[in-house]
Steps between C-alpha positions, in 0.01 A plus 500: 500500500670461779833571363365829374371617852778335719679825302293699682471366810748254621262332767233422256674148441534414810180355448582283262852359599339132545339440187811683286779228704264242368460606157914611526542137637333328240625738210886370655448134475370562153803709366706271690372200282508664191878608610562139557381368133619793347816478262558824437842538643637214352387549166659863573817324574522289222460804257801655654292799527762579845402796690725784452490548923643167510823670392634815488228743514440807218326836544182539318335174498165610602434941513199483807515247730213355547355513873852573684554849637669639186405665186728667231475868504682562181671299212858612629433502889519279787188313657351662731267397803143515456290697791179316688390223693710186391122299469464770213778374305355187397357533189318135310477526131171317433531383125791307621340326803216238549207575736678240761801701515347836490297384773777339700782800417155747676448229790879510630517891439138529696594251795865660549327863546301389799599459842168260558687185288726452801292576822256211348819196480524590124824667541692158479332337212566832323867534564461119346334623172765760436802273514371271305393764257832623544690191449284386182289716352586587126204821499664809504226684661426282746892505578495886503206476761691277711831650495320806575356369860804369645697843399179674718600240728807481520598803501223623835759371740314396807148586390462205247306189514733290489731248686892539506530144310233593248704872394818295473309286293361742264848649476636196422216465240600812312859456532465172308230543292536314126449813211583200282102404519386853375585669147797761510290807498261359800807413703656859445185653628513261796877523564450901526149446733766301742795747486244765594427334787883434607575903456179588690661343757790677502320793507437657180301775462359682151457811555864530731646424172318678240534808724862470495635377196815531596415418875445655820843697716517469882318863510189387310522198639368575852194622356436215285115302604558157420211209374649248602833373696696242451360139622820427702375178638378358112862596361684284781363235391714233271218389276399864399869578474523222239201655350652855497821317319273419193405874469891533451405343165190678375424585140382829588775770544376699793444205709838370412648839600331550858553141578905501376523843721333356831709180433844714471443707741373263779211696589143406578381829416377608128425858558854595671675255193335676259595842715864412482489419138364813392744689714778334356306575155519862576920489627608321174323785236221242378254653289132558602311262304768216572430181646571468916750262385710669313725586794575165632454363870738666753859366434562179675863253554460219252561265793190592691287451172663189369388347865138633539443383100651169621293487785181556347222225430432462173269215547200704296686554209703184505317410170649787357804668399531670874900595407323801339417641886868453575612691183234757548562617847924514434374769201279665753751587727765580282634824435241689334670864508590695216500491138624176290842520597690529195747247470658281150368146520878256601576835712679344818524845714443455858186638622476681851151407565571112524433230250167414611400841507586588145463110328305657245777665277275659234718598211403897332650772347734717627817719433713326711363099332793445213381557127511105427238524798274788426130403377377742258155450424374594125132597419536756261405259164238355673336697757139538502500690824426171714907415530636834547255496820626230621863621474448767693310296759809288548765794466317693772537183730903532442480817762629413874123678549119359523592205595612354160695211656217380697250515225721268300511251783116533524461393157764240550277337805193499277720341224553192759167407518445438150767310335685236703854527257523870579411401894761196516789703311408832798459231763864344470659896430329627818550198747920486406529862564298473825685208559842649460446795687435300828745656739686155577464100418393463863167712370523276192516184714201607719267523218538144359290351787212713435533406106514162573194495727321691199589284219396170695190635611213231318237790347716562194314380147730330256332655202429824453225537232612834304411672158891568377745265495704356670265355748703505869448457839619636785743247609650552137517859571648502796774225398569662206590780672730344815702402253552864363599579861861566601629355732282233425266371837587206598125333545448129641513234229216270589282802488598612156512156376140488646397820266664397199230214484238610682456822243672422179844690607758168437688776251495793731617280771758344361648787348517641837637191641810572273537817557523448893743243419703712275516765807584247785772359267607909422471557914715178552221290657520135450227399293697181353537292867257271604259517579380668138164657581563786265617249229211279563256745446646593166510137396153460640395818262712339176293159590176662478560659166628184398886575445628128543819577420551816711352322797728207399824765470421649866487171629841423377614843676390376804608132526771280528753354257345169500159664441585722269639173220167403536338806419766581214344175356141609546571853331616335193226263441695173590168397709625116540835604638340751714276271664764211594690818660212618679449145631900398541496865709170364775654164517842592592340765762336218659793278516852743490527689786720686345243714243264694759309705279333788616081484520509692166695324313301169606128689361738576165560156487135367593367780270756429189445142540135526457471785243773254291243183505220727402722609190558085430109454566601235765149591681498148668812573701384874583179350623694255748713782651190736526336221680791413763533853579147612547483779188168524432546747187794272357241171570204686295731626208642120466147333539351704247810443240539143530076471497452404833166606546390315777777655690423835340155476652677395897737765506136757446412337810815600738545856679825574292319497159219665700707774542679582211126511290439774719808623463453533115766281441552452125605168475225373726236711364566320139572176637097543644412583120623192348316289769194675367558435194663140516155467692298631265370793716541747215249799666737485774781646357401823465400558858818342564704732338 
């Protein structure tokens, strides 16, 4: 009842605010404990029933939002804003909810519409409920309702009520909020709700839009009554600029386009984007029922793209495939004039326009193409009037008018987003020919810091849960393409080795590695002198895959005369002979000053020597040395062979063993399973594992 007249007169809650904060209060600590024994998301995770927005989004998934400020006006348009108070959008399907939460979801909505809640102390506590709402809540509507207030909120710079700390926290809140605990359609309808909010604060206005389809020129302009400006104060913020980065990634195609323009073109104001865009729409022939993006983004110098895309913070969609943003703005601003250019696929002519301007050779037909080249395309025996349409479709897009060119890449950008081999195989074609036409190496050199800083940044997911194969992440992506890239960067090897086992990359990584080496040797850099750190990290990649021999084979490269007998004898499988040379080699470096071997060739030794007594099973002698020299991992791997259980169970007890269980480390983590079991604590194991 009071929902019903609270639409008619706000004040009439006002009233009420006490008793709904108590029943909203109570109604959170209940959801909160049913959130708590709940096992809904992991059951959803063990199903592999991924969401598709954890990867690269697709159009489509859902045709009306539910409660965001969209709805689909046609089957083949773009989504479009809906008109009325925001409270208004919120709409609770009650077959799917329980009295609680249709109670609680009408509670929050009631509370945030008065003004009373926060001149009686309530205002706190409330903020309270919404985070945690925010931060847990697996309800849809209730989420809807939520998201909903802070927007209002947010978005009434200086007339909100609410702290500085608590808007960056709800910022922060939406920025980082898991769509992993919702189903795919619910988090598509909430994803939307929040990039609503992000381009209301830039300023974007309905009826500006559908007024002027193809936008507004400086004469109209002036005369143009606005409903809202942009929220310069919100927008300079870094957490809602990490939220507007996740709109860069949106599965619907209208948001994607607005939020891709405003990023390209640096501006923090959605009406005069869309303006330019349709003005540039209008210069390159477009049609008038095309999409505003057919024309591109305002040509800019690869360059100043490259370094804005690698200065971005992609902490929101670190869990995802966030490369796509990267290829999807380079498309953007791209040449977009003309027809498809005709040109023979192999054709090597020189293009005036630039490389990066024209990456996209399309191949068509055309008198001057040779015959091997021409494509003639064949209906006649088969035609039921469907194909012969769609010849002419794509013939009419050969023309240097409407904009054929650009509706090609359009199609191309929507492409992207839906299948990650077509993305990769764009991704590594665009980024060379951006790459190579950088006006010098000194512009080259300038952007490796900023790649660096990206690719160590910690937000990046290792797995990226995807419908087609194969599954990648970004690190993958972005590897597989620096090695694509010529010249090659020249990145810092800890970091990379870092990557390769931090997200699953050792191939990518080490394939790079020997690339750069190929090119240092080609640019007459000494890679070969101590002290090696190129080599080394090869060796270390080699070692991880388990190539004994080609880790064996770069040590000999690298080592002395003396050292390399010994290893001769290790590569061939004489293992006794190998082992009295390892040994003969530490004593004489103890006792002939003469043989002053270098601090690597001592850890081949050490390393050899040990990995030679493992082959012989001489456990008893490994243990001794692990013991004298303090190597905790060595000490556990020994105990555990030779049955030591006892010590087994000490070495648990000491920080170094501490460690490497936290660590993960493989040896110790089965060295704690076969205490278990050798103690007959067989339910452990599991949990151990």
């Amino acid at each position: 009842i009071v929902e019903k007249v609270t639409k008619v007169g706000e004040v009439f809650v006002d009233p009420f605010v006490s008793s709904l904060y108590m029943l909203a209060e109570k109604g959170v600590k209940k959801h909160m404990k049913e959130m708590e024994e709940s096992t809904d998301t992991a059951s959803l995770t063990k199903q592999n029933k991924f969401h598709q927005l954890s990867s690269t989004p697709t159009s489509g998934i859902l045709g009306t939002a539910f409660g965001s400020h969209f709805k689909e006006v046609g089957s083949s348009k773009d989504m479009q804003m809906n008109d009325g108070d925001p409270r208004n959008q919120i709409t609770i399907d009650a077959d799917s909810l329980s009295t609680e939460m249709k109670a609680l979801a009408t509670c929050i909505m009631l509370i945030g519409s008065s003004e009373r809640a926060f001149q009686n102390n309530f205002g706190k506590g409330f903020v309270d409920i919404l985070l945690a709402l925010l931060n847990s809540s697996n309800s849809l509507p209730v989420l809807v309702t939520v998201v909903s207030i802070m927007g209002k909120w947010l978005l009434a710079e200086g007339q909100a009520p609410i702290t500085k700390s608590e808007r960056r926290a709800m910022l922060l809140g939406l920025a980082r909020f898991d769509f992993e605990r919702l189903s795919e359609v619910e988090a598509r309808c909430l994803s939307d709700q929040i990039c609503c909010f992000v381009l209301m604060a830039y300023g974007y206005d309905r009826s500006v839009i559908e007024n002027y389809p193809f936008g507004v020129d400086r004469n109209q302009s002036m005369s143009i009554i606005r409903v809202s400006s942009p929220n310069g104060g919100l927008i300079g913020q870094e957490a809602f600029q990490k939220l507007f980065i996740a709109c860069l990634l949106s599965a619907n195609q209208y948001i994607r386009t607005l939020c891709t323009a405003i990023f390209g073109m640096r501006s923090s104001d959605c009406i005069l984007v869309h303006g330019e865009l349709s003005k540039l729409a209008i210069e390159r022939g477009c049609r008038a029922n095309d999409s505003i993006d057919i024309a591109g983004i305002p040509y800019r110098e690869p360059e100043d793209i490259l370094r804005q895309l690698l200065g971005s913070d992609f902490e929101c969609i670190g869990g995802r495939l966030w490369t796509t943003v990267v290829l999807d703005v380079l498309l953007a601003t791209s040449n977009h004039q003309g027809g498809v250019r005709a040109r023979a696929l192999g054709s090597a002519e020189a293009d005036e326009e630039g490389a990066f301007a024209s990456f996209m050779p399309l191949k068509s037909y055309d008198d001057d193409c040779a015959q091997d080249n021409k494509i003639e395309l064949r209906y006649v025996d088969f035609d039921d009037g469907v194909y012969s349409s769609f010849v002419e479709v794509i013939s009419a897009e050969r023309s240097e008018q409407f904009c054929g060119k650009g509706r090609c890449i359009a199609a191309v950008r929507q492409i992207i987003h839906g299948d990650s081999r077509t993305f990769q195989s764009l991704f590594e074609h665009c980024i060379q020919a951006a790459w190579q036409s950088l006006p010098s190496n000194t512009a080259r050199i300038s952007l490796v810091q900023p790649l660096e800083a990206l690719l160590a940044k910690p937000y990046h997911s290792q797995f990226t849960n995807a419908y087609n194969s194969p599954k990648v992440n970004a690190i993958q992506s972005m590897l597989r393409l620096l090695v694509k890239l010529r010249p090659i960067p020249v990145l810092d090897t800890f970091l990379l080795q870092s990557l390769s086992s931090d997200y699953n990359a050792i191939h990518e990584v080490l394939t790079y590695f020997e690339c750069e080496y190929d090119a240092l040797r080609k640019n007459q850099v000494d890679v070969d002198s101590s002290p090696h750190h190129l080599v080394k990290a090869i060796q270390r990649c080699y070692d991880a895959l388990g190539e004994r021999d080609v880790c064996t084979s770069i040590s000999s490269a690298i080592s002395s005369a003396q050292t390399k007998f010994a290893l001769s004898l290790d590569m061939y499988g004489f293992v006794n002979e190998s082992v009295d040379a390892y040994g003969a080699l530490i004593d004489r470096a103890g006792d002939d000053t003469s043989l002053l071997p270098s601090e690597d060739e001592l850890q081949i030794w050490e390393q050899r020597w040990v990995g030679s007594h493992k082959d012989m099973s001489q456990w008893s002698l490994i243990d001794e040395f692990a013991t004298s020299n303090g190597e905790a991992r060595l000490s556990l791997e020994a105990a555990w062979k030779t049955k030591n259980w006892e010590k087994v169970k000490s070495l648990f007890a000491t920080p170094s063993v501490v460690a490497l269980l936290e660590e993960g480390d493989q040896c110790a983590k089965m060295t704690e399973m076969y205490l278990a079991i050798q103690e007959g604590n067989l339910d452990e194991v599991d949990s151990i594992h």
